[in-house]
C-alpha positions in Angstrom: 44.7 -113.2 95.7 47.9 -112.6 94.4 50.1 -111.9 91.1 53.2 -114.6 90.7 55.8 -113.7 88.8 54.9 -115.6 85.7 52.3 -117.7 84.9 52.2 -118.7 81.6 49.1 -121.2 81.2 46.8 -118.0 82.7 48.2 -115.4 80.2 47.9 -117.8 77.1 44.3 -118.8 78.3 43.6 -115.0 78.5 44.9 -114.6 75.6 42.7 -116.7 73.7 39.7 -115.6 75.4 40.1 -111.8 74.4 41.1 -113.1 70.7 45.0 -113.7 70.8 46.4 -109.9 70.4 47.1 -108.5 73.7 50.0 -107.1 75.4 49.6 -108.2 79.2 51.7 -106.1 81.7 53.3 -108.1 84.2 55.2 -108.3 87.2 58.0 -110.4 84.5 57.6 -107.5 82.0 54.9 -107.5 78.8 54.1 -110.3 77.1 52.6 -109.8 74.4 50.4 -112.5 72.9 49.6 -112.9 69.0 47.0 -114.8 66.9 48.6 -117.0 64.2 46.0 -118.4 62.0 44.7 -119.8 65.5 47.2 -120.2 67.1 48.1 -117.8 70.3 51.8 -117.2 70.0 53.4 -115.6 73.2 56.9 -113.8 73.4 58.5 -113.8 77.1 60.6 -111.3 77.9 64.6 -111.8 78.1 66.2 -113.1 81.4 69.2 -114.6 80.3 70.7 -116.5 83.5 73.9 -115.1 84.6 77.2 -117.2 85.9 77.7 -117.3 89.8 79.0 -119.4 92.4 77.3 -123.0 92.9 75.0 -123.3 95.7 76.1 -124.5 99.2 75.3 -128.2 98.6 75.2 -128.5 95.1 78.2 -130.1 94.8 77.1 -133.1 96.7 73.7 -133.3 95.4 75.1 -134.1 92.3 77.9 -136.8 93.2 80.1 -138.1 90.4 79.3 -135.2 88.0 81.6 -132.3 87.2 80.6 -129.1 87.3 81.8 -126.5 84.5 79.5 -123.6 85.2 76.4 -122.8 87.2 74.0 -119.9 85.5 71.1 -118.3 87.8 67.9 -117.0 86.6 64.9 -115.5 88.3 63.6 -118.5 88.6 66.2 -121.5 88.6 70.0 -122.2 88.0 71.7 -123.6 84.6 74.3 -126.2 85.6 77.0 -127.2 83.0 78.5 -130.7 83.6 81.3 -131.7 82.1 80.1 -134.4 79.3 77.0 -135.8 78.0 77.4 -139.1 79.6 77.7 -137.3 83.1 73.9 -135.9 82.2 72.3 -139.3 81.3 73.9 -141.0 83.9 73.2 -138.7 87.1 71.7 -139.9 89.8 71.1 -136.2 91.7 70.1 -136.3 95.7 66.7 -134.5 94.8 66.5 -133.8 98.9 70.1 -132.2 98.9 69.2 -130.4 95.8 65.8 -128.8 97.4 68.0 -128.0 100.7 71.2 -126.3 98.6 71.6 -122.6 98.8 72.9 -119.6 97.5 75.5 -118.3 100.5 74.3 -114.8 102.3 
């Protein structure tokens, strides 16, 4: 067995099973879980993604779009296109998106 990084369905479920107040200490940081007339509210720590290059690939995973920015998190990347129109009209190569990299 092992602890992942985040797992949010397990820590709400825990949660509600020890009665909604608990503060769980994680390998993402605390989150701390409240009870809200029964409802389990959870607040995630900040990670705020931070700019960097696109990944090798990413570019042509995503033909016909232009890319403004790309944002990385811990656990995924933030992709500004240019427009709207660009987002509801992508057609990404989901195989050249799962093979793009971050360069070494």
């Amino acid at each position: 067995m092992a602890e992942v990084d985040l797992c949010g369905h397990a820590t709400l479920a825990a949660a509600h099973v020890l009665g909604g107040e608990q503060g769980f200490t994680t390998r993402s940081g605390v989150l701390t879980c409240t009870n809200d007339d029964g409802w389990v509210l959870m607040d995630f720590p900040a990670d705020p993604p931070e700019l960097t290059d696109p990944p090798i690939g990413l570019a042509e995973a995503l033909p016909h779009a232009t890319i403004k920015s790309v944002s990385r998190g811990r656990f995924d990347y933030l992709i500004e296109l240019g427009s709207a129109a660009e987002v509801r009209s992508l057609r990404p190569d989901v195989q050249g998106l799962t093979q793009s990299r971050h360069a070494e």
